[in-house]
C-alpha angles and dihedrals in degrees: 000000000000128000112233128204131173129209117233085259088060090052096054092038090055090046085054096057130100112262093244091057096045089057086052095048088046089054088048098049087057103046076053096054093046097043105003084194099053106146099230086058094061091201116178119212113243130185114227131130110326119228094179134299097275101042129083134184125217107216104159142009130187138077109338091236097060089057082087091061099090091185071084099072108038 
């Protein structure tokens, strides 16, 4: 199983989101934990700081075309 943790960005984006998105992205989150390359999840392999194989760190979530928008993560 993989160990999940969240910034402190994730966390307020999250906040920010309608109910009924936050209850999708918490499904996902555990269909992720349990099988991180599900292929409903369509996960890409980056390759950041690794914390360890079996630990992942949520940074952003949102639509994948405002990540470029760095205002986010000050």
């Amino acid at each position: 199983m993989v160990m999940i943790t969240t910034t402190a960005t994730f966390d307020r984006l999250f906040q920010g989101l309608p109910r009924n998105i936050q209850q999708k992205a918490a499904l996902r989150t555990q269909l992720f934990k349990s099988n991180p390359f599900h292929p409903s999840l369509r996960t890409e392999k980056l390759h950041p700081k690794q914390h360890g194989s079996n630990h992942a760190e949520l940074r952003y979530i949102g639509h994948h075309h405002s990540i470029y928008n760095y205002d986010l993560f000050r």
